[in-house]
N, C-alpha and C positions, 0 to 999 in steps of 0.2 A: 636426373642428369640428362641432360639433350646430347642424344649420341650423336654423330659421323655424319650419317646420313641425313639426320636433320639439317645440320648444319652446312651442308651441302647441298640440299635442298633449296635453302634458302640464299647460298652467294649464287647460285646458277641462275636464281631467276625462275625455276621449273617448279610451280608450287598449283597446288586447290586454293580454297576459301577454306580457314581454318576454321576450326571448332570454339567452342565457347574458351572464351582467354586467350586462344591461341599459345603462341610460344613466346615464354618469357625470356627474352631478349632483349640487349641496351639497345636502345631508341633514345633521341634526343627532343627537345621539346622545341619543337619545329612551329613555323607556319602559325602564330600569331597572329603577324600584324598582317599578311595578307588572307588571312580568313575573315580577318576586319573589313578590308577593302570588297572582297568578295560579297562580306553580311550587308555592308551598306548598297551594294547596288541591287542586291537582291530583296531585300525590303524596300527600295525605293521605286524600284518595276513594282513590286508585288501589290504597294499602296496605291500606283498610277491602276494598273487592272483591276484591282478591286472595288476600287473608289471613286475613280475618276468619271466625270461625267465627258465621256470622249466613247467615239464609235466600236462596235463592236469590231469593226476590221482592225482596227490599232491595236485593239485588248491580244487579238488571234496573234499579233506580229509578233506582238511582246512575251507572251506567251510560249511560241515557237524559240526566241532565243532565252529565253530561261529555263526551259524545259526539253527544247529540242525539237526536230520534226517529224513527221508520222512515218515518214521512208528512214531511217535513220537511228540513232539510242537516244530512244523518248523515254523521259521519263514520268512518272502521274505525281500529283501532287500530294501526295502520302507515300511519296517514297519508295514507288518499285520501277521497274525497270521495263521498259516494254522493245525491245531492240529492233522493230523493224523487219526489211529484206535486205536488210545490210553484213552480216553476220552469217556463217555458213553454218551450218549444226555438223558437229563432232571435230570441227578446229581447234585450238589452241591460239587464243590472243591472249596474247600478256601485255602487265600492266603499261608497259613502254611503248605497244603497239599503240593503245588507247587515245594516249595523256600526251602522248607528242603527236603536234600538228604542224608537221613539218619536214617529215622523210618520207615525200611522194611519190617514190618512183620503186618501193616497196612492192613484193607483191601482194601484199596487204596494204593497197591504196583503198579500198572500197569502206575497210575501217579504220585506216591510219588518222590518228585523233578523233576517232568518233566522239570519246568521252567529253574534248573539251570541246567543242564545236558549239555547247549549252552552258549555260551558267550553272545549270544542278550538277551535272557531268564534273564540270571543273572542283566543283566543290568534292567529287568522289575522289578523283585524285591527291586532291591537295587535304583531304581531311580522314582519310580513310589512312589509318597504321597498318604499316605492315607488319610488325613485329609488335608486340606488349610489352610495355615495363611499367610496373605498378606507380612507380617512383618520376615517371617523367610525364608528359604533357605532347598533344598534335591539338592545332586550331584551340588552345585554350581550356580541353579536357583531357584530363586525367585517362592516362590508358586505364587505370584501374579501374573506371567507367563504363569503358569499355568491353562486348560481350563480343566483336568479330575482329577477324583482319585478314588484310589482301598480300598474302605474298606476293601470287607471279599470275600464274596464266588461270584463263578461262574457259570452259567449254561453250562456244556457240555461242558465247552471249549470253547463258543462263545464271547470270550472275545473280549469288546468294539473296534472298529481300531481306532476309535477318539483317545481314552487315546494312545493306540500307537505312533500313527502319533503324538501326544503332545509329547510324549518321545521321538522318534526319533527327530522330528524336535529342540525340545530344549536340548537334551543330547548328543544322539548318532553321530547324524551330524556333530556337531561339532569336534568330535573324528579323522574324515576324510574330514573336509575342506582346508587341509596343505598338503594332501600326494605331496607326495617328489616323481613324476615318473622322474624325471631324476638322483637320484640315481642309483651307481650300487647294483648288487642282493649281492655282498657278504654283503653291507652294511645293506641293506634291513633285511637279513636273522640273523646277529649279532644283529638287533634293537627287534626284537621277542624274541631271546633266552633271553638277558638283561632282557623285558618284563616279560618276565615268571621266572622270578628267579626273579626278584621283589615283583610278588606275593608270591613266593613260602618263600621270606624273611619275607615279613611283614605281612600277614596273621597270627590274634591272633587265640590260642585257647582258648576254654570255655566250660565250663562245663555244661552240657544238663541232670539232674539227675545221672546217675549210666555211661554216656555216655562222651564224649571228643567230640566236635567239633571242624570243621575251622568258622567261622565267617564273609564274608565279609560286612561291616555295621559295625556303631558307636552304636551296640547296647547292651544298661546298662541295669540292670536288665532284663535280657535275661528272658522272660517267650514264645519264639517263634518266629517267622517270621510271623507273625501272621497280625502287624500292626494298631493293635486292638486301642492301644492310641497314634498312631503317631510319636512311638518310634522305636517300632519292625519293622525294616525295614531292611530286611538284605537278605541274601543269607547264608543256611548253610551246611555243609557237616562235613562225619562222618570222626574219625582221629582214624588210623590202626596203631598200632607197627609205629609209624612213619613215616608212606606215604600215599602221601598227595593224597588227597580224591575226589578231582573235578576234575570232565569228562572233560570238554572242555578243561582244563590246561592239564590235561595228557594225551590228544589227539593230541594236537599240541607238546609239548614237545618231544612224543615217534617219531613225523615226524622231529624235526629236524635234525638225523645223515642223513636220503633220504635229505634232503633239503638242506646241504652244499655239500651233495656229487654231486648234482644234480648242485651246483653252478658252485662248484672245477671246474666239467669236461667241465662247459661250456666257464671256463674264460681258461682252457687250451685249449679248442678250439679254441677260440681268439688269443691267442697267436701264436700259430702255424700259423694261417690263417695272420696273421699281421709279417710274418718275411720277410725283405725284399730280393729280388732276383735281380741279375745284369740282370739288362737292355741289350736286342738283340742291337746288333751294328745295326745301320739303312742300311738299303738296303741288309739286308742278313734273312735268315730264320733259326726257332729251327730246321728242316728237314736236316738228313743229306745227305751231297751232294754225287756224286758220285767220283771215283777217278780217275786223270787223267790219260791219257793214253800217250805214246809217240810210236813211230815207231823204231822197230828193227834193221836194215841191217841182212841181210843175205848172206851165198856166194851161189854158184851155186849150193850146194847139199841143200840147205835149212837150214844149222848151222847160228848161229847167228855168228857174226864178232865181234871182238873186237877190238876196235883203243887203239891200242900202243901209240899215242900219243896224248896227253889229250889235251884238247883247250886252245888256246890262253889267255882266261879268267881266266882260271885254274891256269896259272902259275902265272898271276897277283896276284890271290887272294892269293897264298900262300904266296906270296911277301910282301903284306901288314898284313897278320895275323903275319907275323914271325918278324918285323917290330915293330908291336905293343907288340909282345912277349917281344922282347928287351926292348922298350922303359918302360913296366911294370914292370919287372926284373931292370933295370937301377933304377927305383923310388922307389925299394924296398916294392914293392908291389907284397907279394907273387902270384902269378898264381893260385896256389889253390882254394884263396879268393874269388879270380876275377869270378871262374867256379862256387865255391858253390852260389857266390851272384848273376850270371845270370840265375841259374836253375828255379829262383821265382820270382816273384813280388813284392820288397819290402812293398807293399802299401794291398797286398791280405792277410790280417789277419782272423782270426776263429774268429767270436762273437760269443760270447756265454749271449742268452737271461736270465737276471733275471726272476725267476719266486717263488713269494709268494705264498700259499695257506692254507686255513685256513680248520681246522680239530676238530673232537671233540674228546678232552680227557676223561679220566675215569671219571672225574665228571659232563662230560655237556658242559663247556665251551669252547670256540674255542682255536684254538694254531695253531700256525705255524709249516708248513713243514719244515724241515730243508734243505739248498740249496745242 
C-alpha cells in the first residue's frame, strides 16, 4: 500500500530518480503521436549526419541540436547525460525547471529548459514516466517495460543513466533501427525539412497564465511539465508574434538552405564526373604525334624543283572522282548534299545531359531548377 508520504511526495513535485518499477501509480497513455513527430526528425538528422556526403561543419551543427552543446545538457549518443557548466552541484532542479523554455526571468535562467533546448533532451521529458502503471503506455511503451522514472527534482544535473539508457533503449533506438544509408542525400535532406514542418504544423498552443505556449505532450489541464500526477508530461516553449520557439527546430531548420546547397553541388559533381567520353582507338595514344616529314628535291643552286608532271596515281584519282561526279549528278543527287553530308559523322550527335535539382523557395520547401 503507498502511504501518505509517498503520495505527497509525489503532488508536490519534491522527488529523486526512483528505483526499479518505481511507484505504481495511474498514469495515462500519453504522448503517441508526438513521440512520432519527435522519432521522425530524429532519424531524419541522424540519416543526414551519418550518411550524408556534406561537410563536416554541418554534421557538428546538426549534431549540436540533436544532442545539445558542450556548455550546456549534452547529451552522448548512447544515452548519458554530460551537463556541462550549466548546473550547480547540490541544487535541486526539477522536472518543470528543465522542460519549460520559457519562464526566463527565474532564477534558474542558466538551466531554465535546458532539457529541451536539444531534440535528445526533449525526447527526456516527453518520454520519460513519471509514475508506473503496468496497464498503461508513454511514447508507445508499456510502463511495464519500463525499469526507471522521473518524479520531480534533481541533484546538479546528476541525473540517473539507468533511466536514460531505459529511454533510449526502449524509445529512441527504435527511432534509428530502419535508417535508410543507401538512400540518396537529396532524399535524406527533403525527409528532415518534411519532419520539421510537421512539427511546425501540428504543435498545439496553450495557454500558460498571461503567456502563449507550444506544447509538445498530450497534456490536459496544463498546470506545467512538471509530471507531478502522471499527466504533465510534456515539453514546452514560449510562442512570439508567431514564431516558433524551440531551439533544436530552429537549428536544424535555419541549416537547411547550407544543406541542399551542399547536396545540389555534390549531385552536380556527379554528373559532370559520370558524362561519358569516346573511347582511344586501341594501339594509339591521347599524345599528340609529330608530323610527317617528306624529302624536297632541289636543283643545283639549292631551289626546291617542281615536277610539271603529277603522278601516275594522280591522274587515276581524278579519273575516278570525276566518274563518281557523274554517276551522282546522273542520280540526281545534288553534289552539294554529298559535301555537306561527308564533312560529319552522321552518328556524332551533342547530348545534352538532363539535370534536376532541388532549391528552396521563399517559404522553405524544395522546388526544382528549371532546365
Amino acid at each position: 500500500m503507498i502511504n501518505i508520504a509517498t503520495l505527497l511526495l509525489i503532488w508536490i513535485g519534491v522527488g529523486t530518480w526512483s528505483g526499479d518499477c518505481g511507484v505504481v501509480l495511474r498514469a495515462s497513455g500519453y504522448n503517441e503521436a508526438v513521440s512520432t513527430l519527435l522519432c521522425d526528425v530524429f532519424k531524419a538528422a541522424e540519416a543526414v549526419r551519418k550518411h550524408a556526403n556534406v561537410t563536416e561543419e554541418l554534421k557538428d551543427k546538426i549534431k549540436v541540436a540533436v544532442y545539445g552543446p558542450s556548455y550546456g545538457a549534452q547529451f552522448t549518443e548512447d544515452g548519458r547525460l554530460s551537463s556541462g557548466n550549466r548546473f550547480i552541484s547540490g541544487t535541486q532542479y526539477g522536472r518543470q525547471t528543465v522542460c519549460e523554455y520559457y519562464n526566463r526571468s527565474t532564477r534558474a535562467i542558466r538551466v531554465n529548459g535546458a532539457f529541451v533546448e536539444n531534440l535528445f533532451g526533449t525526447f527526456v521529458c516527453v518520454c520519460t514516466p513519471a509514475v508506473t502503471s503496468r496497464h498503461e503506455t508513454l511514447c508507445g511503451v508499456l510502463h511495464g517495460e519500463r525499469k526507471r522514472t522521473w518524479l520531480g527534482n534533481f541533484n546538479g544535473g546528476r541525473v540517473g543513466n539507468a533511466l536514460l539508457q531505459d529511454l533510449w533503449q526502449n524509445v529512441i533506438s527504435k527511432c534509428t533501427s530502419d535508417l535508410q544509408n543507401y538512400e540518396d542525400d537529396m532524399t535524406r535532406a527533403s525527409k528532415l525539412y518534411l519532419a520539421l514542418a510537421a512539427v511546425r504544423n501540428q504543435i498545439p498552443i496553450r495557454r500558460a497564465g498571461e503567456k502563449l505556449v507550444y506544447v509538445l505532450g498530450d497534456a490536459r489541464d496544463l498546470r506545467g511539465c512538471s509530471g507531478r500526477d502522471g499527466k504533465d508530461i510534456c515539453a514546452a516553449y514560449e510562442y512570439a508574434l508567431g514564431r516558433l520557439g524551440i531551439p533544436w527546430e530552429k537549428k536544424l531548420r535555419d541549416l537547411l538552405p547550407e544543406l541542399f546547397t551542399q547536396v545540389d553541388n555534390t549531385r552536380e559533381t556527379k554528373i559532370e564526373h559520370t558524362v561519358p567520353s569516346r573511347p582511344p582507338v586501341p594501339g594509339t595514344t591521347n599524345s599528340p604525334q609529330p608530323p610527317l616529314s617528306r624529302e624536297v628535291p632541289v636543283d643545283e643552286e639549292g631551289e626546291p624543283t617542281v615536277n610539271e608532271e603529277p603522278p601516275g596515281d594522280v591522274e587515276n584519282a581524278v579519273a575516278v572522282r570525276g566518274s563518281e561526279t557523274q554517276n551522282r549528278e546522273s542520280a540526281g543527287e545534288p553534289l552539294e548534299e554529298t559535301v555537306k553530308r561527308s564533312e560529319g559523322s552522321p552518328t556524332s550527335q551533342r547530348t545534352d545531359i538532363p539535370y534536376l535539382s532541388t532549391d528552396i523557395h521563399k517559404g522553405g520547401s524544395p522546388r526544382a531548377k528549371p532546365q
